[in-house]
C-alpha positions as CSV (number, residue, x, y, z in Angstrom):
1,X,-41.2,39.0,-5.0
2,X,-38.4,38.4,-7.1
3,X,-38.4,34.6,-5.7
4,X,-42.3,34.2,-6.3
5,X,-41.8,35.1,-9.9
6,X,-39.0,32.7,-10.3
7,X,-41.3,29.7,-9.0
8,X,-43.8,30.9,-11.4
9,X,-41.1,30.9,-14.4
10,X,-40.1,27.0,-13.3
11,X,-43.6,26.3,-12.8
12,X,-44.9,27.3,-16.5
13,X,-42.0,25.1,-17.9
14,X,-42.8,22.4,-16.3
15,X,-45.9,22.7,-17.3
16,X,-44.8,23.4,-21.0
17,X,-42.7,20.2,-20.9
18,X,-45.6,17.8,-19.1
19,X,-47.8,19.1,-21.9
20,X,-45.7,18.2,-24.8
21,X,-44.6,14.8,-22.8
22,X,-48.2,13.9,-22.2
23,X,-49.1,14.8,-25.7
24,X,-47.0,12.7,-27.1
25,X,-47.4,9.7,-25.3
26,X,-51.2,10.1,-25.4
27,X,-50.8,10.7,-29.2
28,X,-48.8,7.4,-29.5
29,X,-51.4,5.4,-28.2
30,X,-54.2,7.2,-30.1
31,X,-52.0,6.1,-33.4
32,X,-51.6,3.0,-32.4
33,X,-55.2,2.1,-31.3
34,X,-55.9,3.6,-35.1
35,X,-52.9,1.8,-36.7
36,X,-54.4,-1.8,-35.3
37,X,-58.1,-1.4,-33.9
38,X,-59.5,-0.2,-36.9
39,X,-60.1,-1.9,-40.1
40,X,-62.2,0.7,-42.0
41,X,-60.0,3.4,-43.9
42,X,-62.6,5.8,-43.3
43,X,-62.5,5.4,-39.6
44,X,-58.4,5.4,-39.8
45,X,-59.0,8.7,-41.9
46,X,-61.2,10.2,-39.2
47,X,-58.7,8.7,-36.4
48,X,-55.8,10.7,-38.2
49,X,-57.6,13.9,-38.6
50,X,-58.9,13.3,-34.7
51,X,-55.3,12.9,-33.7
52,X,-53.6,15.5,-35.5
53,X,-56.1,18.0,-34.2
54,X,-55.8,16.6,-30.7
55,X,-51.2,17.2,-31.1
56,X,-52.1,20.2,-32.9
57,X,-54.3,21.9,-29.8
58,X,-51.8,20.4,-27.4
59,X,-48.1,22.2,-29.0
60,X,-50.6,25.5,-29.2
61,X,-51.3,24.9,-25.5
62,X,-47.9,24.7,-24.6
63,X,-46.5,27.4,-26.6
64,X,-48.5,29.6,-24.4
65,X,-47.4,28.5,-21.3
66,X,-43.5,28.7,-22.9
67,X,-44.7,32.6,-23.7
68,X,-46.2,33.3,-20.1
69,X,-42.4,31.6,-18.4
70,X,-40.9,34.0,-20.8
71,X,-42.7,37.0,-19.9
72,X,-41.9,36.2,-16.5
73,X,-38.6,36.2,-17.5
74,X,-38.7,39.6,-18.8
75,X,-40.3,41.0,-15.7
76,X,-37.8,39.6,-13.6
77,X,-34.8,40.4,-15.9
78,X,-35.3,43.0,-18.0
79,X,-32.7,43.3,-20.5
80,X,-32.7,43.5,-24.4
81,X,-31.9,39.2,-24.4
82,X,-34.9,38.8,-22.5
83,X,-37.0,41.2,-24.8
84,X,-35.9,39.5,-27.6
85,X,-36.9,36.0,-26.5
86,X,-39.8,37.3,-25.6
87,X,-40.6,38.4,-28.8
88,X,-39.0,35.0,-30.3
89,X,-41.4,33.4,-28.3
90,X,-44.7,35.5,-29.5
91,X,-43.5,35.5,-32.6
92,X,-43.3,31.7,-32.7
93,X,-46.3,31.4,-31.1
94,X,-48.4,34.0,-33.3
95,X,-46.9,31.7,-36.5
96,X,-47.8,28.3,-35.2
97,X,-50.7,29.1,-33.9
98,X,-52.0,31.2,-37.1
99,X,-50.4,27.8,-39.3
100,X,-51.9,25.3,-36.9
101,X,-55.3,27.2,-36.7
102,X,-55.8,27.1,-40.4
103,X,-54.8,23.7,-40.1
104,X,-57.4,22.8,-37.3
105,X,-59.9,24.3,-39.6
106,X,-59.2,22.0,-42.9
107,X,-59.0,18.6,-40.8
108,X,-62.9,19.8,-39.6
109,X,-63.5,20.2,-43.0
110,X,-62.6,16.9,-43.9
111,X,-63.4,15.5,-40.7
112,X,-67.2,16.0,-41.5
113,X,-66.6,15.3,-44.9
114,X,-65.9,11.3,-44.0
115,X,-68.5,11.7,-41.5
116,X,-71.1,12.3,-43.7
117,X,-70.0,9.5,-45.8
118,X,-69.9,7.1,-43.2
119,X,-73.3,7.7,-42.5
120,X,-74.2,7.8,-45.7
């Protein structure tokens, strides 16, 4: 059992790190098809919010798997070190996510904002 939990563990942090590692690369050529493709500053306004809402989702993503290896951890190891990165871990998670949520929500904001002008 103790062995299945362990695969689990390595499996969620691989997953954490091909998250973050397709992210970014993914990102970078989002900001560079923005930086060079368009010549409208409203469109490279709405590329910027699109992008940063796109990383955004995608470090919230992998914080959670980086929470479930942890709790894994926990389970398999139970000790006050592995309590207290789980609660690192939450913690971190609760305050990104709570940061990057509000975030999310003001780049929609604005995100229609230029949308409306561009139609306009």
């Amino acid at each position: 059992m103790k062995n299945i939990l362990n695969r689990g563990k390595q499996a969620l942090y691989i997953f954490t790190i091909l998250i973050i590692l397709l992210s970014s690369v993914v990102g970078i050529k989002k900001y560079l098809e923005i930086l060079f493709t368009m010549d409208n500053n409203d469109e490279k306004q709405l590329g910027y919010y699109e992008l940063r809402i796109f990383v955004s989702e995608s470090m919230v993503l992998s914080l959670t798997f980086l929470l479930g290896a942890e709790i894994i951890e926990t389970i398999i190891n139970p000790s006050i070190r592995a309590l207290a990165g789980v609660t690192l871990a939450f913690a971190l998670r609760l305050v990104i996510t709570f940061v990057i949520d509000r975030d999310i929500n003001l780049l929609n904001e604005e995100k229609k904002d230029i949308e409306t002008e561009l139609v306009d």
